[in-house]
VEXDREN-2710 file (C-alpha; in Angstrom, 1 decimal):
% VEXDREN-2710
k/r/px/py/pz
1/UNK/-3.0/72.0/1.7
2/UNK/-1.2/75.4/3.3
3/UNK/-4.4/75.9/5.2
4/UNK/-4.9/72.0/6.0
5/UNK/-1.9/72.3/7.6
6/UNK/-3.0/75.5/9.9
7/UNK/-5.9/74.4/11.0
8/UNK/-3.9/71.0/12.3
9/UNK/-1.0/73.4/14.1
10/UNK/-4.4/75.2/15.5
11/UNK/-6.2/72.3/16.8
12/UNK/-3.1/70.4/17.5
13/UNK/-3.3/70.3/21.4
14/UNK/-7.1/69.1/21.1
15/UNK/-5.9/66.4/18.8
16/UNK/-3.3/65.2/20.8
17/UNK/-5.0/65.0/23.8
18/UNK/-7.7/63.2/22.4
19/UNK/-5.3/60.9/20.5
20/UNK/-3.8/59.9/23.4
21/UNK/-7.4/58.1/25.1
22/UNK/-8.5/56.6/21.5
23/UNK/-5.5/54.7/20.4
24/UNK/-5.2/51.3/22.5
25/UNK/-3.0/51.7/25.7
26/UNK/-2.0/55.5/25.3
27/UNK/0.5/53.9/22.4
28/UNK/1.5/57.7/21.9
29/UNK/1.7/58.5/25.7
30/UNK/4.0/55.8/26.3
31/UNK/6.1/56.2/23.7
32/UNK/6.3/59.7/24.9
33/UNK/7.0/58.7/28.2
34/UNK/9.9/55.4/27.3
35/UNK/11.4/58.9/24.9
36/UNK/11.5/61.0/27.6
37/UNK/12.1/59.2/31.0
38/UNK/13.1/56.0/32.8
39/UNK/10.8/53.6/34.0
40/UNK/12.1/51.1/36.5
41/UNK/10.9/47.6/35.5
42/UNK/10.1/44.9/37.7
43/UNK/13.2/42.8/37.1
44/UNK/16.2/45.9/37.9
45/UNK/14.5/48.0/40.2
46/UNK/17.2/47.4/42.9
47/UNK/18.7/50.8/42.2
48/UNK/16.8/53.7/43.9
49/UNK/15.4/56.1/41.1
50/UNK/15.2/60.0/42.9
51/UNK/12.6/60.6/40.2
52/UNK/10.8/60.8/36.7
53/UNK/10.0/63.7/34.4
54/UNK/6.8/64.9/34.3
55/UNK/4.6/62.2/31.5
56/UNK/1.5/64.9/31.3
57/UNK/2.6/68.1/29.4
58/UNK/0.7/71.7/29.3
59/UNK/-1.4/70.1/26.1
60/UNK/-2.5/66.8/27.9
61/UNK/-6.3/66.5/28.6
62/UNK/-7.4/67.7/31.8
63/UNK/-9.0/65.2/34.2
64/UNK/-13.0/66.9/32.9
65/UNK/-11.4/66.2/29.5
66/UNK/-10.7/63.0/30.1
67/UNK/-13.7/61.9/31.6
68/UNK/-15.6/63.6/28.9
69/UNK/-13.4/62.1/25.5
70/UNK/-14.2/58.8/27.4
71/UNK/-18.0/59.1/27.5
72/UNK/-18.2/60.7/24.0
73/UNK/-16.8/57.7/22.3
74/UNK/-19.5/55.3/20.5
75/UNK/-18.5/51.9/20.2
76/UNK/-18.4/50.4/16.7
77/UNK/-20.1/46.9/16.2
78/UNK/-17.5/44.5/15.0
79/UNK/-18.3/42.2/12.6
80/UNK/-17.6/38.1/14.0
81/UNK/-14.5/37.9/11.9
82/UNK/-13.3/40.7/13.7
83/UNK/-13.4/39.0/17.1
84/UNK/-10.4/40.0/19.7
85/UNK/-7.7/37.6/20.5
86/UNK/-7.2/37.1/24.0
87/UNK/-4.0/38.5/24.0
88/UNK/-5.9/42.3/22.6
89/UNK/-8.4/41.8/25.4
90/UNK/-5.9/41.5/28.4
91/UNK/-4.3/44.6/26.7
92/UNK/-7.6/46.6/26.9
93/UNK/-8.5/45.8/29.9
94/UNK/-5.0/47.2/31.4
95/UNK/-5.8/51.0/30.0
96/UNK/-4.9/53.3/33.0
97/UNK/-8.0/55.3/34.3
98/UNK/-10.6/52.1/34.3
99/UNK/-9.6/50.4/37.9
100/UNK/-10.9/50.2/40.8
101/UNK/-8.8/52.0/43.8
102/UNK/-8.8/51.2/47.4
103/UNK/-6.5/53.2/49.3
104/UNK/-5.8/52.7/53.5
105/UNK/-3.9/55.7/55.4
106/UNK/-2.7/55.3/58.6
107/UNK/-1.2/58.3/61.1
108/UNK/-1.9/61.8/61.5
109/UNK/-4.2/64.6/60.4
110/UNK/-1.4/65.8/58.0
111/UNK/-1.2/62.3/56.5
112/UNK/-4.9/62.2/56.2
113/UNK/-5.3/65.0/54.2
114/UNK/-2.3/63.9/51.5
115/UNK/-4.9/60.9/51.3
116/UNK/-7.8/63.0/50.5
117/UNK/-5.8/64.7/47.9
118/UNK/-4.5/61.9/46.8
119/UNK/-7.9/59.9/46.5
120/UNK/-9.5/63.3/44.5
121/UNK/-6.8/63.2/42.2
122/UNK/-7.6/59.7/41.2
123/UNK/-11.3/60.2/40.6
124/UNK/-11.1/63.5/38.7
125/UNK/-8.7/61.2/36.4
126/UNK/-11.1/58.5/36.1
127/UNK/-10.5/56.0/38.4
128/UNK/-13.2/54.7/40.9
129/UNK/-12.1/54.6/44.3
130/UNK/-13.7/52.0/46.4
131/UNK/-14.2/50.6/50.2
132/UNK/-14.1/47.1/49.4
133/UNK/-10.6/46.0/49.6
134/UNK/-11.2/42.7/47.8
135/UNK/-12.8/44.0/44.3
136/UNK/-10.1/46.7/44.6
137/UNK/-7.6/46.1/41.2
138/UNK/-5.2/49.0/42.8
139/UNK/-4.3/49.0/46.7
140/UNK/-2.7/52.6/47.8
141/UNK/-0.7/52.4/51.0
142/UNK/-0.2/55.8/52.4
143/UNK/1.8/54.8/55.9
144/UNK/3.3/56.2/59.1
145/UNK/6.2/55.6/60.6
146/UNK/5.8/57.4/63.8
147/UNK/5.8/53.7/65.7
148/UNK/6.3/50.7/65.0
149/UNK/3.0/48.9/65.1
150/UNK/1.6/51.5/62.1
151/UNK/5.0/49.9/59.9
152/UNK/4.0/46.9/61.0
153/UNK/0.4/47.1/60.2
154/UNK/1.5/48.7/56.4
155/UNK/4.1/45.8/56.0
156/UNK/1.3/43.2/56.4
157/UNK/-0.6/45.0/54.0
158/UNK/1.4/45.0/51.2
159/UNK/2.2/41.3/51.9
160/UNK/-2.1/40.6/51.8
161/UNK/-2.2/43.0/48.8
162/UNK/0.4/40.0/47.0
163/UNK/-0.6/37.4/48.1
164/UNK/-4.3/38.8/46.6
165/UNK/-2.4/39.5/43.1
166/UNK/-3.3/43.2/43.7
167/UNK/-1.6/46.0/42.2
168/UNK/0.8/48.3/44.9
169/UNK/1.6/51.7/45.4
170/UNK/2.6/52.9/48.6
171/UNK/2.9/56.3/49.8
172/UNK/3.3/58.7/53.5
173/UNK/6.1/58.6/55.6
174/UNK/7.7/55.0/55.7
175/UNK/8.9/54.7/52.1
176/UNK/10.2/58.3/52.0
177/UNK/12.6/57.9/54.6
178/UNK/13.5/54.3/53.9
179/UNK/13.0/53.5/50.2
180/UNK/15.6/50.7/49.8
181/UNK/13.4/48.7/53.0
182/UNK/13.4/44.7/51.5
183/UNK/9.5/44.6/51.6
184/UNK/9.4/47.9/49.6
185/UNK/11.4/46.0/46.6
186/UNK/9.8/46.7/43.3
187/UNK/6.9/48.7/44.4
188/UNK/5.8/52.3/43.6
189/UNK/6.2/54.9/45.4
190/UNK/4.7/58.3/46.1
191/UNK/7.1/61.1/48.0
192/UNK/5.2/62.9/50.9
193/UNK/6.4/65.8/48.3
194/UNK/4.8/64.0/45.0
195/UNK/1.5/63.4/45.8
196/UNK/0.2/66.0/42.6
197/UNK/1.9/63.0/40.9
198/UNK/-0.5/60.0/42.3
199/UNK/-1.9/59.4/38.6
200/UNK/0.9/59.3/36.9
201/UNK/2.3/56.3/39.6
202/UNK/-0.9/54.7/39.8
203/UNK/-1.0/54.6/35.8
204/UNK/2.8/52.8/34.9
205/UNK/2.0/50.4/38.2
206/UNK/-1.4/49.7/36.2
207/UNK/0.5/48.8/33.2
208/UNK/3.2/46.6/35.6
209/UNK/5.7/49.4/35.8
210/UNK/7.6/50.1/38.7
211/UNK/7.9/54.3/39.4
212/UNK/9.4/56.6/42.3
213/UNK/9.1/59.8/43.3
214/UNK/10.8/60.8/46.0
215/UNK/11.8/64.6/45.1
216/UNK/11.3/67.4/47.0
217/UNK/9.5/70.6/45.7
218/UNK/11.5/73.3/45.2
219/UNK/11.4/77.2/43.9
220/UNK/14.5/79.2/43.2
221/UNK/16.7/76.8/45.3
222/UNK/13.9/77.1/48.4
223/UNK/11.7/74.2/49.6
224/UNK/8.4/74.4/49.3
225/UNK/5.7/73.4/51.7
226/UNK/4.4/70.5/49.3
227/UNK/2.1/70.2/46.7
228/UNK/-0.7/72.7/45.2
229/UNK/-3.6/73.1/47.9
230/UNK/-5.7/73.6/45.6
231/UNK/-5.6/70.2/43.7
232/UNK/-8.8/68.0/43.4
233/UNK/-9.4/66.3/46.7
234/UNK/-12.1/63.4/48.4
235/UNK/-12.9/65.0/51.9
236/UNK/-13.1/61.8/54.4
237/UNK/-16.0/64.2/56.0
238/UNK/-17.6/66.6/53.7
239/UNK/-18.2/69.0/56.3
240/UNK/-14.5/69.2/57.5
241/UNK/-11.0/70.4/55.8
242/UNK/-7.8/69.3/56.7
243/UNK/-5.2/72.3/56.1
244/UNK/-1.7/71.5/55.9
245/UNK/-0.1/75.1/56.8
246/UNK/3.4/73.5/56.3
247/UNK/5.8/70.4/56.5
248/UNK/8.8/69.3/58.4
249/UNK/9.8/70.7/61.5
250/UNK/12.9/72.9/63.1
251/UNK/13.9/70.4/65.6
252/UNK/15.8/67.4/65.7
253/UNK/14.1/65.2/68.3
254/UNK/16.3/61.8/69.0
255/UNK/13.9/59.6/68.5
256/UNK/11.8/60.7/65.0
257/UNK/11.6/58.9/62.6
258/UNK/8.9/61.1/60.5
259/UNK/11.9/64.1/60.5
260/UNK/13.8/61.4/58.1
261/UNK/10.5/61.6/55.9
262/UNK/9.4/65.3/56.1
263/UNK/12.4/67.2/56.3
264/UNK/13.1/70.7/57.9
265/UNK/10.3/73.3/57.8
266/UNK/8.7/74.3/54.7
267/UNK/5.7/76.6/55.0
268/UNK/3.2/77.5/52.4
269/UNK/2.4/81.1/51.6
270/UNK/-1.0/82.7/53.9
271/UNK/-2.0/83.7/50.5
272/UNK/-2.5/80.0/49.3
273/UNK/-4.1/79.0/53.0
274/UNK/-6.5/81.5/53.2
275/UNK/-7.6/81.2/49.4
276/UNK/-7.9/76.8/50.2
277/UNK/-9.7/77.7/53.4
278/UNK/-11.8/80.5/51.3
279/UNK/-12.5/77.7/48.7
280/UNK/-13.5/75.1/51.4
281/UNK/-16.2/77.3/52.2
282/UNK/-17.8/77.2/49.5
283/UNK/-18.1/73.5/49.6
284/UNK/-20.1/74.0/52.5
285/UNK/-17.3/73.4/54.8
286/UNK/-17.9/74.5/58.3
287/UNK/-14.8/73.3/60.2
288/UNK/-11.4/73.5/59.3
289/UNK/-8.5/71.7/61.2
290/UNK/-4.5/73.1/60.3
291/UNK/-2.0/70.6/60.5
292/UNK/1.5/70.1/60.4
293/UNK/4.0/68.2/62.2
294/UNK/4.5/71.8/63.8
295/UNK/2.0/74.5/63.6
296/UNK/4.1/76.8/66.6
297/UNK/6.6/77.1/64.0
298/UNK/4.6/78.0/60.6
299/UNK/6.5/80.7/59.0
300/UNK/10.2/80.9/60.5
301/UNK/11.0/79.9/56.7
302/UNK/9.3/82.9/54.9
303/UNK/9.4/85.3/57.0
304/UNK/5.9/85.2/59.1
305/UNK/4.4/83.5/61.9
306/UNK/1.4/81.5/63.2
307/UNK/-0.5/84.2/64.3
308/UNK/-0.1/86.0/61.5
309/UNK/-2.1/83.7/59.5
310/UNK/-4.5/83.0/62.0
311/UNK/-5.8/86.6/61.8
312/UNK/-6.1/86.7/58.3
313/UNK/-7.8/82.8/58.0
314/UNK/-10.2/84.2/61.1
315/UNK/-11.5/86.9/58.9
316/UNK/-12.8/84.2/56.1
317/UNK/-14.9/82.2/58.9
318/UNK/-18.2/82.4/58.4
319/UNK/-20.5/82.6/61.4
320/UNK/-21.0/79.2/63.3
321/UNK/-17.8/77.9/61.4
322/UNK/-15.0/77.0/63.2
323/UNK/-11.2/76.8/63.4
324/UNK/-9.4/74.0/65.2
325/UNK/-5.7/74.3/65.7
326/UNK/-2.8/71.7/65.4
327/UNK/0.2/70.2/67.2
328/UNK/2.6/73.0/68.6
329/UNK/5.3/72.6/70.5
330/UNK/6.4/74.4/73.1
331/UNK/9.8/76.5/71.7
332/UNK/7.7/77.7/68.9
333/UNK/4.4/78.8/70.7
334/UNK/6.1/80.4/73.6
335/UNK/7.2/83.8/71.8
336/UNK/3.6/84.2/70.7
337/UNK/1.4/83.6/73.9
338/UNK/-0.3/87.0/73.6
339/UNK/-1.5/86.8/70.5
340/UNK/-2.3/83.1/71.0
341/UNK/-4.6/83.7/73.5
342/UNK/-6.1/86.3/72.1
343/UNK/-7.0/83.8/69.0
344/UNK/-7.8/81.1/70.6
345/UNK/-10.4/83.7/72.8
346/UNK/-12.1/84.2/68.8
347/UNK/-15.6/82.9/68.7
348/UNK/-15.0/81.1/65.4
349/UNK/-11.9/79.6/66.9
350/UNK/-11.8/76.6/69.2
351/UNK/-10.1/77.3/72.5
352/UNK/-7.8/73.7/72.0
353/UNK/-4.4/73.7/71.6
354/UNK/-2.1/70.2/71.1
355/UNK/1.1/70.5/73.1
356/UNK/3.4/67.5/73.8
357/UNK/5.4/67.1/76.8
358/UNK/7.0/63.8/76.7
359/UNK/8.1/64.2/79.7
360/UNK/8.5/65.7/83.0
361/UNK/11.6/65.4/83.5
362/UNK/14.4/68.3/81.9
363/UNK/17.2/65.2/82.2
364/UNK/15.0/62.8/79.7
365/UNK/13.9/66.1/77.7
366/UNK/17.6/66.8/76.8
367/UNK/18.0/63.4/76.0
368/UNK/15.1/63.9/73.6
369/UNK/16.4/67.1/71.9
370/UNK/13.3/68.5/72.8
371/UNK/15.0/72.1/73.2
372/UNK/12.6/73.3/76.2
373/UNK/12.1/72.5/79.9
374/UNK/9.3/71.2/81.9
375/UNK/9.1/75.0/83.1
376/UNK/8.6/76.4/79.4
377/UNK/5.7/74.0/78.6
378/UNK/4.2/74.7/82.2
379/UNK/4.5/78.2/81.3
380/UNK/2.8/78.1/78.2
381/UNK/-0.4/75.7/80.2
382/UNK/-0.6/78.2/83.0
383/UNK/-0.5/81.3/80.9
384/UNK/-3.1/79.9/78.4
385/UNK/-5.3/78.7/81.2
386/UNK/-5.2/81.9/82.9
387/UNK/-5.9/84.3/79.8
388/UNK/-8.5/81.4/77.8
389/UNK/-11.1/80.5/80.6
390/UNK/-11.9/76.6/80.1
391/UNK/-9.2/75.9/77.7
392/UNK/-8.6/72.3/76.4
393/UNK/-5.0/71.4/76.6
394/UNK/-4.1/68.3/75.5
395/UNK/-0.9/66.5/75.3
396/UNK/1.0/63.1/74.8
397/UNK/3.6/61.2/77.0
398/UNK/6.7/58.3/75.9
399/UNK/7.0/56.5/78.8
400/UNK/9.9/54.0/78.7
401/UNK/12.3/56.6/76.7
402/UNK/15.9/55.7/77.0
403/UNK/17.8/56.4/80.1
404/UNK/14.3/57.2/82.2
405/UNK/14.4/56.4/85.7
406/UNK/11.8/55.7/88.5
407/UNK/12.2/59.4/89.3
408/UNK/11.9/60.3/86.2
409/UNK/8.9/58.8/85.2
410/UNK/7.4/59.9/89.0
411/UNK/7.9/63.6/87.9
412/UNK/6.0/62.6/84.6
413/UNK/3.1/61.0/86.9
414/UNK/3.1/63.9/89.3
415/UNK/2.5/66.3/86.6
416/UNK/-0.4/65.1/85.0
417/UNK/-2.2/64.3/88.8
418/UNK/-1.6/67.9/88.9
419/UNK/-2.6/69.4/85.3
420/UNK/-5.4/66.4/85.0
421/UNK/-5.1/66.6/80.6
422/UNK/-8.5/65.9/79.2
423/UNK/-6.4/64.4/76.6
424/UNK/-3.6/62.5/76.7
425/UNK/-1.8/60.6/74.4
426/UNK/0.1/58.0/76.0
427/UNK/2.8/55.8/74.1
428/UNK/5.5/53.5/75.1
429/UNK/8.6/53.8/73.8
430/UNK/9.7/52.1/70.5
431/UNK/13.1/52.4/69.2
432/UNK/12.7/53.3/65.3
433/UNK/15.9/52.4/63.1
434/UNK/17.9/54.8/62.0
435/UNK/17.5/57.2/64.9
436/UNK/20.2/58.4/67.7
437/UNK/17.7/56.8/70.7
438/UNK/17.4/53.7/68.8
439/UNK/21.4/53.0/69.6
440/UNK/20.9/54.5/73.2
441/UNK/20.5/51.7/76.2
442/UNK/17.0/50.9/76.0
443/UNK/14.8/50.3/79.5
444/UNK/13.5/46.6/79.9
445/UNK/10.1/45.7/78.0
446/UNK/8.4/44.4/81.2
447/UNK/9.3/48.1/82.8
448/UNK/8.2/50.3/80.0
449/UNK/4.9/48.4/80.1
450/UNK/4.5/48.5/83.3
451/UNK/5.2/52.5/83.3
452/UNK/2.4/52.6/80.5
453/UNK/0.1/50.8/82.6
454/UNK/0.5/53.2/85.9
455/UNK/0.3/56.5/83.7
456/UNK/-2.9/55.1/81.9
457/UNK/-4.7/54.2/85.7
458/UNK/-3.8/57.4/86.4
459/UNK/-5.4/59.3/83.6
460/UNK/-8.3/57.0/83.9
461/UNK/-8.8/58.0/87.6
462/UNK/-10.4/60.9/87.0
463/UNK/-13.4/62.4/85.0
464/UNK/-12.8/66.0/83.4
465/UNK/-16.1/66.8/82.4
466/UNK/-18.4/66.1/85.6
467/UNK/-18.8/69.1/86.6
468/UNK/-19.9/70.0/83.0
469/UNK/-23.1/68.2/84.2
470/UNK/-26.0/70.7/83.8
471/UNK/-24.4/73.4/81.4
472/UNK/-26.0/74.7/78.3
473/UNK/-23.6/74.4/75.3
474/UNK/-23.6/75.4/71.7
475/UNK/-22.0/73.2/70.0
476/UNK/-21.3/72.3/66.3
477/UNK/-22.2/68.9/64.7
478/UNK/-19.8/67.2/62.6
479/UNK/-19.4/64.0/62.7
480/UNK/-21.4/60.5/63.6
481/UNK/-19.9/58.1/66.2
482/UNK/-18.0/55.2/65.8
483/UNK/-20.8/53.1/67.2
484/UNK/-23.5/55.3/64.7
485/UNK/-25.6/55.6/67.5
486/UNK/-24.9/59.2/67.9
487/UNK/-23.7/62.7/66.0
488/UNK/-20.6/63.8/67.0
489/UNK/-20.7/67.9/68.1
490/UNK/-17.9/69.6/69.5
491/UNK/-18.8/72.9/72.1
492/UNK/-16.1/75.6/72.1
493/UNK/-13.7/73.6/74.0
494/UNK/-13.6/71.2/71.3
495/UNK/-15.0/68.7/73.7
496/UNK/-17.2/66.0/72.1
497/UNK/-20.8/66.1/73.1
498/UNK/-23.0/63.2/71.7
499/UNK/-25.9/64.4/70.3
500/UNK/-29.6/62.6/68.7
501/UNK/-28.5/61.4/65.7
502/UNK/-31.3/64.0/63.9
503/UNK/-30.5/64.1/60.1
504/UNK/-31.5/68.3/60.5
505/UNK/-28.6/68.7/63.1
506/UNK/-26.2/67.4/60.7
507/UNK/-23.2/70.4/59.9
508/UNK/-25.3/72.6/62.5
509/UNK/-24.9/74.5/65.1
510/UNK/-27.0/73.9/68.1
511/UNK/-28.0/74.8/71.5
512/UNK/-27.9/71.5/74.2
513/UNK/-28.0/70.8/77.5
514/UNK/-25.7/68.3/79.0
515/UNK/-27.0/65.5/81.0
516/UNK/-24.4/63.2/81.4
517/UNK/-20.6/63.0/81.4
518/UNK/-18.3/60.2/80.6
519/UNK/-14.5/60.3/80.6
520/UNK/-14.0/61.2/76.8
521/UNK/-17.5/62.6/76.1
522/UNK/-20.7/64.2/77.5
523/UNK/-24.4/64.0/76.3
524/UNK/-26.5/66.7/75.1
525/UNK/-30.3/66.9/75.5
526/UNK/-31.5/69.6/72.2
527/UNK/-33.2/72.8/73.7
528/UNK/-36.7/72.3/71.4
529/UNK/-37.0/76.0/71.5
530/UNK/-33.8/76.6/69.9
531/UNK/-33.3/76.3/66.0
532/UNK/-30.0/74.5/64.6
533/UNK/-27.4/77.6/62.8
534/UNK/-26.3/76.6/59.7
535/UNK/-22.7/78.0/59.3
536/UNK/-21.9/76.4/56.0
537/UNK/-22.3/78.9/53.3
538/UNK/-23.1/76.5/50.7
539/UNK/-24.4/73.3/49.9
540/UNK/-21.6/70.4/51.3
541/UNK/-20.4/68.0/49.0
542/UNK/-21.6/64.8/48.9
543/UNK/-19.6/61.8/50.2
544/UNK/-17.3/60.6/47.9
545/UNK/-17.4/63.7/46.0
546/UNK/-14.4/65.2/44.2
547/UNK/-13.5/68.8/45.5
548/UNK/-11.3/71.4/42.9
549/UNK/-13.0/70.0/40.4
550/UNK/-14.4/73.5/38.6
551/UNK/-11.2/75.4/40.2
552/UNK/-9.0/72.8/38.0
553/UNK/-11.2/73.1/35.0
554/UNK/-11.1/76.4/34.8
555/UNK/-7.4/76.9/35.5
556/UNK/-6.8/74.3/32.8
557/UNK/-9.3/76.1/30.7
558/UNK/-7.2/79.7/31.4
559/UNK/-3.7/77.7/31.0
560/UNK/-4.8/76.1/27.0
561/UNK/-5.7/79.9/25.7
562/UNK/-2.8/81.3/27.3
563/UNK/-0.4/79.1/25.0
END
């Protein structure tokens, strides 16, 4: 009996584990979870919950154990007097881990990659995620609330989502600044800091529960960047990884609502980025883009900078791989213009960099809290310009901001006839709630249209890559266009070149020669004597495949023998 008991204490995490995906509805999961923690039903979910304790402890299956204790089980004929009820069949068919997901992110690069990671959490745990909306039991909203037509489009989708007697979860930036939002009531959320969490949500909204998570991640009293990087992930393109370096920002711009959601600046450690970007590689990456709502100011938490990282990430590039950079704005990159050129000069770099104006004029800037001048931003252009040859500066506009005037907005027009962006993002105003410009006198509709309008025939009268027209360009294939007529390269630029859509040029690097220009693209002719590179070091991933896998595996694998 004495050594019955041993060997039970020995195997006891196996058995538990494996307990809890035999017995009908995790019974000893859930009665785990109702002992340990709240869940927010349906009917009294009116008060906010901050969040939930952890339901998966250090012994719980890991998402290979999962899937493997679920293929391993052989079904046991039942004889006819056996036959199910209908009430045990709907019960079955609720067990977390068997539905079908279909998840929709809108916004940034930043809120594309919480996506990924979300959707290759889901997988690894069992779940099948799927394109098709309508056989979808699960919809995952993961929103922006940079303007109002994103909140609008998310807000329509949960109402579709109901009306289709889908399941809800919504995550990204609109329920973590506004939880308590009317349309929001009773649904689960996933904090922008919670993501490692997504099965856990996804599982109590499967069984009707209504969960929250809206915590921040913290260490020793300090804010950390997020979530693991190095959690299982779906790449929307196998070929590309989407780095977040860090979240939040150091400013305070009047009329942000994603500052509400994000926070201040949190950065990760360049040990943890260069070891994800390290691990991308082997996936067969061969482009990596960092994001953040501010990549200028990476660091300013933990005692580093931008550059800093760059020059360690730049040494794990292999050849033909590159590196794009993110959003910056102009406080933060000013200090380190140097060193930025410099990096951006790197052959394994792309010579881009994302810097918004908003405006040209310093009266609106202030208005904005944008805490530089027209001068600073022109200082950063002309110095990058000057020490990167060919550089690709792009940048985005609000036309319509409070208090604007005709000579404000001709300052803003003047300044791109004279810079001529090949990019520019051009947005009229919208007043989000809860922000200082929303309760600032607001122009008239018709004239912030109209100021969209001129600014956009402006941009549109000119072509930036004309004189590109004859050029020989290596350039890197990524991507396939939105019309799948074409692959998508990029040359060192990072300005898109349209290539024959050649199954061997896919995640290469080849030599073209450009024929023809449009205003957001040119066309590449293959040189036939030239052979495509192939920078990825591995095999890529296949569509839809889970990434972090093995690296979970074996961590979980470490983990079990260490306790």
């Amino acid at each position: 009996m004495k050594e019955s008991l041993q060997a039970a204490v020995k195997h006891g995490a196996f058995l538990k584990g494996f307990c809890h995906y035999i017995f009908l509805g995790y019974s000893k999961r859930l009665t785990k979870a109702l002992l340990n923690f709240q869940i927010i039903m349906p009917s009294s979910c009116d008060s906010l919950m901050e969040d939930i304790e952890d339901m998966v402890s250090s012994s719980d299956p890991t998402p290979h154990e999962r899937q493997s204790a679920r293929k391993s089980i052989i079904p046991r004929a039942r004889k006819k007097k056996e036959l199910l009820s209908d009430e045990e069949l709907q019960a079955d068919s609720l067990i977390p881990g068997t539905q079908k997901i279909w998840m929709k992110t809108w916004g940034c690069s930043h809120n594309n990659s919480d996506g990924e990671y979300m959707a290759g959490q889901l997988a690894a745990s069992g779940y099948k995620m799927t394109d098709d909306p309508t056989e979808a039991d699960v919809w995952l909203l993961n929103s922006c609330t940079v303007k109002n037509p994103a909140e609008d489009h998310f807000r329509n989708s949960i109402k579709k989502a109901q009306e289709q007697q889908k399941k809800v979860v919504v995550a990204g930036c609109v329920p973590q600044a506004q939880p308590r939002m009317d349309y929001l009531k009773g649904l689960s959320i996933i904090g922008v800091q919670q993501i490692d969490r997504v099965v856990e949500v996804v599982d109590e909204a499967v069984k009707g529960h209504s969960v929250r998570l809206l915590g921040q991640k913290k260490d020793g009293g300090r804010r950390l960047g997020g979530a693991r990087l190095d959690l299982p992930k779906i790449r929307k393109n196998p070929l590309i990884e989407i780095i977040s370096i860090n979240t939040g920002c150091l400013n305070a711009c009047t009329y942000c609502k994603t500052k509400h959601a994000r926070g201040d600046l949190a950065s990760y450690p360049i040990e943890e980025l260069v070891e994800r970007a390290r691990q991308s590689f082997q996936e067969g990456v061969c482009e990596i883009w960092l994001t953040s709502e501010d990549t200028g100011a990476y660091g300013r938490d933990i005692g580093t900078d931008l550059p800093t990282l760059l020059w360690r990430l730049v040494e794990e590039i292999p050849e033909g791989a590159m590196l794009r950079l993110g959003m910056t704005n102009p406080p933060y990159i000013l200090e380190h213009l140097e060193e930025m050129a410099k990096i951006l000069n790197h052959p394994r770099v792309y010579a881009f960099l994302h810097v918004p104006v908003q405006s040209a004029s310093d009266s609106v800037l202030m208005d904005m809290k944008r805490e530089y001048c027209i001068d600073d931003f022109k200082r950063v252009v002309d110095f990058l310009k000057e020490r990167v040859p060919g550089v690709t500066i792009a940048t985005d506009i609000i036309c319509g901001f409070p208090g604007e005037t005709e000579e404000d907005f001709e300052a803003t027009i003047d300044l791109v006839k004279a810079y001529r962006f090949p990019s520019l993002f051009i947005n009229q105003f919208y007043p989000r709630p809860g922000t200082p410009a929303a309760r600032l006198e607001q122009v008239p509709a018709h004239v912030k249209k109209q100021r969209t309008k001129e600014l956009s025939q402006v941009f549109h009268s000119y072509n930036p890559y004309d004189h590109k027209v004859g050029e020989r360009q290596h350039v890197l294939v990524t991507e396939e266009s939105f019309d799948s007529q074409y692959y998508v390269a990029h040359n060192k630029y990072y300005e898109q070149v349209l290539v024959p859509k050649r199954v061997e040029f896919k995640g290469k690097m080849i030599v073209v020669d450009v024929y023809e220009a449009g205003k957001h693209f040119m066309k590449g002719k293959p040189v036939e004597e030239s052979k495509p590179f192939t920078p990825s070091i591995a095999m890529p991933l296949q569509k839809g495949e889970v990434s972090g896998l093995l690296q979970v595996s074996t961590y979980m694998h470490a983990y079990s023998y260490s306790n």
